[in-house]
ZAKEMI-534853 format. One record per residue (C-alpha): x, y, z; residue number from 1. Coordinates in steps of 0.001 Angstrom, whole numbers, plus 500000, padded with zeros to 6 digits. Layout:
// ZAKEMI-534853
- x/y/z/resi
- X/Y/Z/NUM
...
END
This chain:
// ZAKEMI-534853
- x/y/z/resi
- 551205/038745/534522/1
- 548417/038823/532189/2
- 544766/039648/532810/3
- 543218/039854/528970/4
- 540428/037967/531052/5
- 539218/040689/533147/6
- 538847/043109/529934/7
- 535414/042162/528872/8
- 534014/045644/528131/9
- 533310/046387/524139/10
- 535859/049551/524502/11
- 538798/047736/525187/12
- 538613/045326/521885/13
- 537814/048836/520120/14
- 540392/051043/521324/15
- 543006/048244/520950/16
- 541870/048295/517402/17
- 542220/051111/516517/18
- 545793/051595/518948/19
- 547379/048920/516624/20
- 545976/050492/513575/21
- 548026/053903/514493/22
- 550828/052064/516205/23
- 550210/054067/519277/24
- 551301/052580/522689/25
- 547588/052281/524679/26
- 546393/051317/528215/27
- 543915/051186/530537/28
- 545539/052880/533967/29
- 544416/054037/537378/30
- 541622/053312/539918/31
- 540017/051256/536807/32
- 543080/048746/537472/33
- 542835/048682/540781/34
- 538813/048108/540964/35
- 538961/045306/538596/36
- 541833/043915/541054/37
- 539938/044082/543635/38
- 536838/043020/541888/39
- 535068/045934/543079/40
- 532502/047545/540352/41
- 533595/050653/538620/42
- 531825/052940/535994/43
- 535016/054939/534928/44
- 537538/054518/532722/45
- 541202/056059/532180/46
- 543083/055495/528556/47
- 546241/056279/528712/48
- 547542/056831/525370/49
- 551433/057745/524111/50
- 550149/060629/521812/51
- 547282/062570/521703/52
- 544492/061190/524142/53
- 541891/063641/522310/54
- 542565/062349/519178/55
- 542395/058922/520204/56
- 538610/059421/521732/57
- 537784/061204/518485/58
- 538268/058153/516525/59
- 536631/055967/519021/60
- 533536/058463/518996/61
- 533557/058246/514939/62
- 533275/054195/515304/63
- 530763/054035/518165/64
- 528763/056399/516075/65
- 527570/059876/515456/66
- 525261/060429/518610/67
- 528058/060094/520538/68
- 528895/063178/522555/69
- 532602/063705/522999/70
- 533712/066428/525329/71
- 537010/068039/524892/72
- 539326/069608/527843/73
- 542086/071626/525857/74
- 543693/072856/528842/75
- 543996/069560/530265/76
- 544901/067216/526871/77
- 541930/065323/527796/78
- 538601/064120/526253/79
- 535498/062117/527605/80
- 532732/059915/526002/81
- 530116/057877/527652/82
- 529817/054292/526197/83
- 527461/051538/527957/84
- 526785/053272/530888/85
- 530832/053751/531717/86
- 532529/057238/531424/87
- 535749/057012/529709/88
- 538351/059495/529995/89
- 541078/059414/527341/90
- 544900/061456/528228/91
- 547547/061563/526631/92
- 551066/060357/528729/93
- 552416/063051/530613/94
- 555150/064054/532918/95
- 554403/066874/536020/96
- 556065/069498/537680/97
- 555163/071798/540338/98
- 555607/075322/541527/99
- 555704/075812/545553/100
- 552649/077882/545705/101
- 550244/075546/543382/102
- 548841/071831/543380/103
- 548158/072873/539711/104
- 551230/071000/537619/105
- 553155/071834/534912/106
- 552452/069233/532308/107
- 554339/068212/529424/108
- 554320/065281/527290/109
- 556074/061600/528510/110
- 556399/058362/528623/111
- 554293/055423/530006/112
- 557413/055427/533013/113
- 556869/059696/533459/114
- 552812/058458/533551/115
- 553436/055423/536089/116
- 556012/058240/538501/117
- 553519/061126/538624/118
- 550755/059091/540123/119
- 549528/059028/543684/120
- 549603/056151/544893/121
- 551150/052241/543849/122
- 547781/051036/543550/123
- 547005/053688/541234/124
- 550053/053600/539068/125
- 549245/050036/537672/126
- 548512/049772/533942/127
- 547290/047060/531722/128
- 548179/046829/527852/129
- 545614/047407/525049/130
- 547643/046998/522422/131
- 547192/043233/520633/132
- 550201/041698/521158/133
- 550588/042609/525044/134
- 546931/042823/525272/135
- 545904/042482/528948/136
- 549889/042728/530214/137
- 550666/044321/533567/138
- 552890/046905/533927/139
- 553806/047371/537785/140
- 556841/049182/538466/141
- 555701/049739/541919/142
- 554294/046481/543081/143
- 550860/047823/543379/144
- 549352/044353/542686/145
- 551185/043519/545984/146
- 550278/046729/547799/147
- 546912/045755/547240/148
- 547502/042193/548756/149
- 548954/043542/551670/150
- 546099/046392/552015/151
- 548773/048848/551786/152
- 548308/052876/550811/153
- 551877/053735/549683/154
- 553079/056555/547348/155
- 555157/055117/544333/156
- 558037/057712/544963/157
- 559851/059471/547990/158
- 556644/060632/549717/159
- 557346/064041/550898/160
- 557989/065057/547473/161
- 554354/063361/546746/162
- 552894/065567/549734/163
- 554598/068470/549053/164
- 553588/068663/545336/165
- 549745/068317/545865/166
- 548577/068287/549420/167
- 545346/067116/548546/168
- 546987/063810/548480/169
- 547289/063595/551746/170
- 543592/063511/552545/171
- 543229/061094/549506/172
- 545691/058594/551238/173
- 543259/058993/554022/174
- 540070/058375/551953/175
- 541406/055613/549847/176
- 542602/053456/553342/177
- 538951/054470/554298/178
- 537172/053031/551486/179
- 539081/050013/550891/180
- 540715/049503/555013/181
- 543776/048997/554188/182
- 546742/050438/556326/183
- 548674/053557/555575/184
- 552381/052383/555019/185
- 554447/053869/558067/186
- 556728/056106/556111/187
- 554603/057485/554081/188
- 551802/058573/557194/189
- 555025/059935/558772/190
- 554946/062390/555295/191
- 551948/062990/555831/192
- 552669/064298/559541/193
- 555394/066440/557860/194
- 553712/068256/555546/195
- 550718/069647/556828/196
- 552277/072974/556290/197
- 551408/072402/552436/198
- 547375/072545/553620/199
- 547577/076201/553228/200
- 547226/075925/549220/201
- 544571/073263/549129/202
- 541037/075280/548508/203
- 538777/074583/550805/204
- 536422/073012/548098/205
- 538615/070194/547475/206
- 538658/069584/550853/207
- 534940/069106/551431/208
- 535387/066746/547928/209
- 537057/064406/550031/210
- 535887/064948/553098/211
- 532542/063623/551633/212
- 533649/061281/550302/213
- 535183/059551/553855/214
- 531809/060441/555196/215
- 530252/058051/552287/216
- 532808/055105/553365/217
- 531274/052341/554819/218
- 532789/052664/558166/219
- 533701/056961/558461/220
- 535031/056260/562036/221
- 538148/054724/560337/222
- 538821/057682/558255/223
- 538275/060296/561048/224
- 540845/058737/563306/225
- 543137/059043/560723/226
- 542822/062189/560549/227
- 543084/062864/563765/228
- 546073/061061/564360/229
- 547936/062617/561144/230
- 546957/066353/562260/231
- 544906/066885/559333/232
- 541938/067487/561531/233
- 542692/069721/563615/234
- 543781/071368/560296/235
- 540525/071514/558521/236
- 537893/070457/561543/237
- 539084/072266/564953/238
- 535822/071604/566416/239
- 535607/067918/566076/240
- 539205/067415/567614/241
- 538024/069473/570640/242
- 535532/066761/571397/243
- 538482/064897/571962/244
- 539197/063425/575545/245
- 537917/063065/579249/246
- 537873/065501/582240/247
- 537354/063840/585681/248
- 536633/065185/589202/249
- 536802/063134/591898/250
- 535040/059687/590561/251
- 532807/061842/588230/252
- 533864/061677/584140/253
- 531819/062618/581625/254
- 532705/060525/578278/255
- 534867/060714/575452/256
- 532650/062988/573040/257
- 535187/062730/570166/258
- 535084/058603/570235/259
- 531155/058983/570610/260
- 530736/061249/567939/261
- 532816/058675/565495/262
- 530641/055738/567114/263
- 527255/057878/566091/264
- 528765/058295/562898/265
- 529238/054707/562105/266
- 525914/053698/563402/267
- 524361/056071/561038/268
- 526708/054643/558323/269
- 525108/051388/558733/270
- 521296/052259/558140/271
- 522007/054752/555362/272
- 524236/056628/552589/273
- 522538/059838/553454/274
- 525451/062297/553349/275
- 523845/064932/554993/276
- 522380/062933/557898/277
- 526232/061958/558222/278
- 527040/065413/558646/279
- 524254/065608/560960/280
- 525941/063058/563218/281
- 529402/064122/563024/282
- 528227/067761/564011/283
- 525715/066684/566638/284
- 527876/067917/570035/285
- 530119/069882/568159/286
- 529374/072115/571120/287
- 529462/070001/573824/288
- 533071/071724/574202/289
- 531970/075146/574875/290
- 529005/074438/577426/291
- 530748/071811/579561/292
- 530260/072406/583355/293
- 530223/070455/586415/294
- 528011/070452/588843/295
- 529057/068652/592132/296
- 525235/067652/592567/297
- 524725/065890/588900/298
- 527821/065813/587651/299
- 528800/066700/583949/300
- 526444/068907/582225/301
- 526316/069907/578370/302
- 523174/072647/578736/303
- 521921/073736/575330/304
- 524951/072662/573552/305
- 522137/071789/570732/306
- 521128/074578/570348/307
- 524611/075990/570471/308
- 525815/073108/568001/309
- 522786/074510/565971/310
- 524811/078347/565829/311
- 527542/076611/565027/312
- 526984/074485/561792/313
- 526427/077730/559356/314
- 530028/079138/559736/315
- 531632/075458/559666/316
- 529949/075110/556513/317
- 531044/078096/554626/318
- 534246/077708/555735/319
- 534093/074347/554191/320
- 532274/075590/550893/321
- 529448/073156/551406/322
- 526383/073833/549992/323
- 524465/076522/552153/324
- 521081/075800/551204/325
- 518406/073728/552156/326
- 521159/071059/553001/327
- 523165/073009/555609/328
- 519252/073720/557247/329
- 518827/070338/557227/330
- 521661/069692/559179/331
- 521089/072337/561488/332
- 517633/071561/562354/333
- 518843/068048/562815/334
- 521427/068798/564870/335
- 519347/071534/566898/336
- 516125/068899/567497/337
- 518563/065998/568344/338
- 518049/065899/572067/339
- 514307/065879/572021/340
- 513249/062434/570614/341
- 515248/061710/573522/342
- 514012/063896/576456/343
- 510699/062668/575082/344
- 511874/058675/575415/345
- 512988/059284/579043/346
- 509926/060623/580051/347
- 506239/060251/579783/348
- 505613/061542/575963/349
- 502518/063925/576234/350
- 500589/064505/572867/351
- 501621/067578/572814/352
- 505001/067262/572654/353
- 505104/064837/570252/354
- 502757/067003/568316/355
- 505463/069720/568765/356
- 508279/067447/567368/357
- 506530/066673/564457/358
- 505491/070273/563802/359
- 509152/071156/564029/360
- 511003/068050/562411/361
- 508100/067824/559610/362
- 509693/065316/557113/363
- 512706/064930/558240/364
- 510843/063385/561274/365
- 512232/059904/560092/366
- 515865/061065/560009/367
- 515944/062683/563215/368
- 514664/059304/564716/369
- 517610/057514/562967/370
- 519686/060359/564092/371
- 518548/059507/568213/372
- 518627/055748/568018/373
- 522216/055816/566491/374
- 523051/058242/569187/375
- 522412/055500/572146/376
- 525385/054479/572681/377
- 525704/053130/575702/378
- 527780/049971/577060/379
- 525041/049201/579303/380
- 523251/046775/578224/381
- 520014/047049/580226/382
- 519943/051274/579736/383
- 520288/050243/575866/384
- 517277/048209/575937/385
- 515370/050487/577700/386
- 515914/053388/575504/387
- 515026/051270/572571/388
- 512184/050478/573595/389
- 511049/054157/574732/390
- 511695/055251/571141/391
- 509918/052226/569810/392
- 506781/053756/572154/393
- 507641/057792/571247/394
- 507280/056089/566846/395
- 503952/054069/567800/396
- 502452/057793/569220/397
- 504606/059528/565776/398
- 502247/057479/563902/399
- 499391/057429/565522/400
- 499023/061440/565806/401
- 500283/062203/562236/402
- 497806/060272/561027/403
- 495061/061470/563481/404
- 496507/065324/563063/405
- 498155/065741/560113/406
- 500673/068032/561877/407
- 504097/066984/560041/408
- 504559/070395/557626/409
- 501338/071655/558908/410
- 500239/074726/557800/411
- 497277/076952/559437/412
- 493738/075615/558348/413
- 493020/079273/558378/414
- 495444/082110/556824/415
- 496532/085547/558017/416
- 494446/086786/554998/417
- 491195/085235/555696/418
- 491336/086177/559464/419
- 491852/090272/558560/420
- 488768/090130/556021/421
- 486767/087899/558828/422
- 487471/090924/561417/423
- 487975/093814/559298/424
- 491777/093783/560297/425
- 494458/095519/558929/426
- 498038/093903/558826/427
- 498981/094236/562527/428
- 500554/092632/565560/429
- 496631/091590/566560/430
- 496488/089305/563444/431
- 499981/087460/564293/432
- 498699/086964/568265/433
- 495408/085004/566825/434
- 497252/082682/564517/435
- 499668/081797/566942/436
- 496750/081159/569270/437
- 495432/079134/567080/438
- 498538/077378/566467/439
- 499637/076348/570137/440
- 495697/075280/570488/441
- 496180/072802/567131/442
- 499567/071582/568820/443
- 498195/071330/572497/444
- 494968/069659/571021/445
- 492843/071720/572625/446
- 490920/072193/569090/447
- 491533/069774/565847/448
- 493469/070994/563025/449
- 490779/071608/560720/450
- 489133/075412/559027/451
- 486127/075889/561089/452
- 487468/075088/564541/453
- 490389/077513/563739/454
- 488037/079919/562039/455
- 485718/079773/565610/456
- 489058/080109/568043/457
- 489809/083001/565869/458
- 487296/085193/566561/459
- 486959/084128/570242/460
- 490564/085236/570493/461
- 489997/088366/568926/462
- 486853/089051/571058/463
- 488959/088403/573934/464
- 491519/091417/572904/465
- 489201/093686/572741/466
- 488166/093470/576596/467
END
């Protein structure tokens, strides 16, 4: 099969070039074939050379011209350019072997054949010919082209030997189904179930790599229950699998947290590619777990398990290596404010608690409300509706006080400074008890968040210590 068609990009014509000029073997390989297969966009490029793939992107750099940046990976035979807005990675062909205690391989030079066998997958082992005379040629030795038909995830050799090799291939069998839905092929999910023993070598930053990158699939849920259903979860993400299933006394069952969790997750996936929102929803009852009860008079209860959840997030995430900065706080506050857009839709929502939630969710305000809606999830119909339309009422009064109050990242109209030269105060546990007076009155609305009102219940506060 021939598909000289579907290699429109400038580099191809060029590196074919200059392939025939130094009667070098050259193709494009990899997830580059398989996009353009599936007519999916794709900004990188692999070219596969027999030879030296840093050579090869030197001479391409020389002819696309001198403010062309070529970067050079010695260790790894490779070399990148950027051309046209596509990064293009040029390797030479190489054959792998592996040690038992490292996914790191040891690489030698090989054939197109060694190339094609040391690849993950059969949709990734696919090649297409740049040299002129087979220009555009397929070379399939493991009927990817028909894997990808049949929306198959299959390794091109014996499987355990795949797993065993680089475990980390595992979890991208379980992305790649995840991105593109296709179906794990039986034998090779069985490998999968078979080595999970290999885990131990993975580090736990490669992990996250892919992790995130099932969270960014259009439909997580998908990936998540493959990982469930492999082991692999319980392997990296304890927590979530304890979410799993349904305790029952007499007629009174709480719900399946795990399958709710997934369902939050997906309706999250639908309104945005936030990754850290994502995150927010996959971790929001992480602790509903450890602060299950029942009560024979209500039934199920799940006290505080936001706040719990909120305890709980830190240590997942540096166990993970995932950023612990200003993302992992987002995530935390998100999942620690999660049940109060709600308590605040099923009852009457005073000012001042709404003033309260902005105060505390300041701009991620918005999030947090996309965070609550995806979390109705409810199969009754008329409890849906309702709850919609109590959160539609709980944004109206988000507005209308934020722009009345400015509360969302309010700070003090009057500072801890300006209230110890005002009373001729020393730092002291006085000057923190007036600004938090002042505070609660700004977020009851007793007085309006503006310098002299704050300046006037400062002093009356202080007058009233000194009685």
């Amino acid at each position: 099969m021939n598909f000289a068609n579907k290699l429109t990009h400038p580099i191809f014509d060029l590196v074919s070039k200059i392939a025939d000029e130094k009667q070098i073997e050259t193709y494009v390989i990899g997830g580059f074939v398989r996009d353009l297969m599936l007519n999916r966009p794709s900004k990188d490029i692999d070219i596969m050379t027999i030879g030296s793939g840093v050579e090869l992107a030197e001479t391409v750099g020389k002819i696309i011209g001198d403010s062309t940046k070529i970067s050079v990976f010695k260790n790894f035979g490779t070399a990148m350019l950027h051309y046209e807005d596509f990064e293009i990675e040029f390797v030479g062909a190489r054959k792998e072997s592996y040690s038992e205690d490292s996914r790191k391989p040891h690489v030698e030079d090989g054939t197109l054949e060694d190339d094609q066998n040391r690849r993950d997958f059969t949709i990734n082992a696919m090649a297409l010919s740049l040299n002129r005379a087979t220009f555009g040629e397929l070379i399939d030795p493991f009927y990817g082209l028909e894997d990808l038909r049949d929306m198959i995830i299959r390794t091109p050799l014996d499987p355990d030997i795949t797993f065993s090799d680089d475990p980390l291939r595992m979890l991208r069998a379980v992305r790649f189904a995840t991105q593109l839905y296709f179906d794990i092929e039986p034998e090779t999910f069985e490998a999968i179930q078979r080595n999970l023993h290999r885990f131990e070598i993975l580090s736990e930053e490669r992990i996250a790599e892919e992790l995130n990158k099932i969270m960014l699939s259009p439909k997580p849920s998908y990936g998540f229950k493959l990982l469930d259903v492999s082991g692999i979860l319980e392997k990296i993400l304890p927590e979530v699998t304890s979410l799993k299933g349904i305790e029952k006394v007499g007629s009174n069952a709480h719900k399946d947290n795990f399958l709710h969790t997934l369902e939050v997750l997906d309706n999250i996936a639908k309104v945005t590619d936030n990754l850290w929102l994502r995150w927010a929803a996959l971790l929001h009852d992480i602790a509903k777990p450890q602060t299950k009860r029942y009560d024979p008079k209500i039934g199920w209860t799940f006290h505080s398990h936001e706040f719990l959840g909120a305890k709980m997030v830190p240590r997942i995430f540096k166990r993970l290596r995932l950023p612990m900065n200003e993302k992992m706080r987002y995530v935390q506050k998100l999942v620690e404010l999660h049940l109060r857009p709600i308590v605040l839709a099923e009852d009457v929502a005073t000012d001042s608690a709404v003033r309260r939630l902005l105060f505390e969710a300041g701009d991620d305000i918005d999030d947090l409300m996309l965070l609550c809606k995806a979390d109705i999830t409810s199969k009754n119909r008329e409890r849906a509706l309702r709850y919609k339309g109590n959160f539609e009422l709980v944004e109206k009064k988000l507005i209308e006080l934020e722009e009345k109050d400015r509360i969302r990242n309010f700070k003090l109209p009057i500072t801890g400074e300006e209230i110890m030269e005002m009373l001729n105060l020393q730092p002291s546990k006085t000057v923190g008890i007036i600004k938090d007076t002042v505070k609660e009155a700004i977020l009851e609305g007793t007085i309006p968040n503006e310098h002299e009102a704050a300046k006037q219940l400062a002093i009356e506060t202080y007058q009233i210590l000194q009685i």
